[in-house]
N, C-alpha and C positions, 0 to 999 in steps of 0.2 A: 214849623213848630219845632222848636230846640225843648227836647228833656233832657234834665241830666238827673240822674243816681246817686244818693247817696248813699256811702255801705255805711252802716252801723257801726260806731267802732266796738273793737273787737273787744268783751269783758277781759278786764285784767285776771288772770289766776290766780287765784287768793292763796299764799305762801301758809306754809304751815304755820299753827299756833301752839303753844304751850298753856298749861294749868298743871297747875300742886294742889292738890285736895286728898281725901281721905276715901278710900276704900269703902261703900256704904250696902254695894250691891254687888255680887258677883253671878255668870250664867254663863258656868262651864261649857255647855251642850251651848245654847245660842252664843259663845264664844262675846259676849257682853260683857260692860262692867257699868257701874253706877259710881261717880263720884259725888261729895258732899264738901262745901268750905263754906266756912262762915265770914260775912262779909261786914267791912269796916260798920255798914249800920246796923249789923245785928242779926241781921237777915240770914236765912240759910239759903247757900243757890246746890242745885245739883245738874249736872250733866250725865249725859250717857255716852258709852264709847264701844264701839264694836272692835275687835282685835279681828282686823282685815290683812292676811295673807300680800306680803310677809312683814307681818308687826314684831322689831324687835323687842321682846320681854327680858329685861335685865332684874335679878334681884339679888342686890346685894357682890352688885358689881359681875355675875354670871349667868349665862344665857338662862332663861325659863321658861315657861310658858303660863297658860291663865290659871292651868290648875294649882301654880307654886302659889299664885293671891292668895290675900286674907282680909277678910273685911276687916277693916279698923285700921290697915297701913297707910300711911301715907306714899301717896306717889305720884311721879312729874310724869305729866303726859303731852308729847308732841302727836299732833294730831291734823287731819286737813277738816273746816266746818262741812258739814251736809247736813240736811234736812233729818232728820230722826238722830239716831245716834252718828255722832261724830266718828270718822274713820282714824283712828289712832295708829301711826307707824310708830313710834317707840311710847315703850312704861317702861319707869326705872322707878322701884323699892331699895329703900334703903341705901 
């Protein structure tokens, strides 16, 4: 009796992603943010983003950190998908 094996192939690494949205929520102490954008149907979508060590914060073209936020800015966020909040490596404001 011949078995063979098949290994599973191996999941691909889901490359970082970006979003521009609006500052809705921020959680200095849980190191969070909430984004908000309104979408071509009208719709509002939000995301959540945890600022995961070491996430670079730029605003306004100079390093910062969560506590420089301000709900209501707009900001580009590269980030990797996970289950609850998203792990954000760069926010750049303005």
């Amino acid at each position: 009796m011949l078995l063979l094996a098949l290994a599973a192939p191996a999941r691909a690494q889901a490359g970082p992603e970006h979003y521009l949205g609006v500052i809705s929520k921020i959680d200095v102490v849980g190191r969070q943010i909430e984004l908000r954008t309104i979408e071509a149907s009208g719709r509002s979508r939000r995301l959540g983003f945890r600022d995961a060590s070491p996430t670079e914060i730029l605003v306004a073209g100079r390093p910062g950190t969560i506590g420089d936020l301000q709900v209501g800015e707009e900001v580009s966020v590269t980030y990797v998908p996970t289950r609850g909040p998203h792990r954000a490596t760069r926010l750049e404001v303005g």
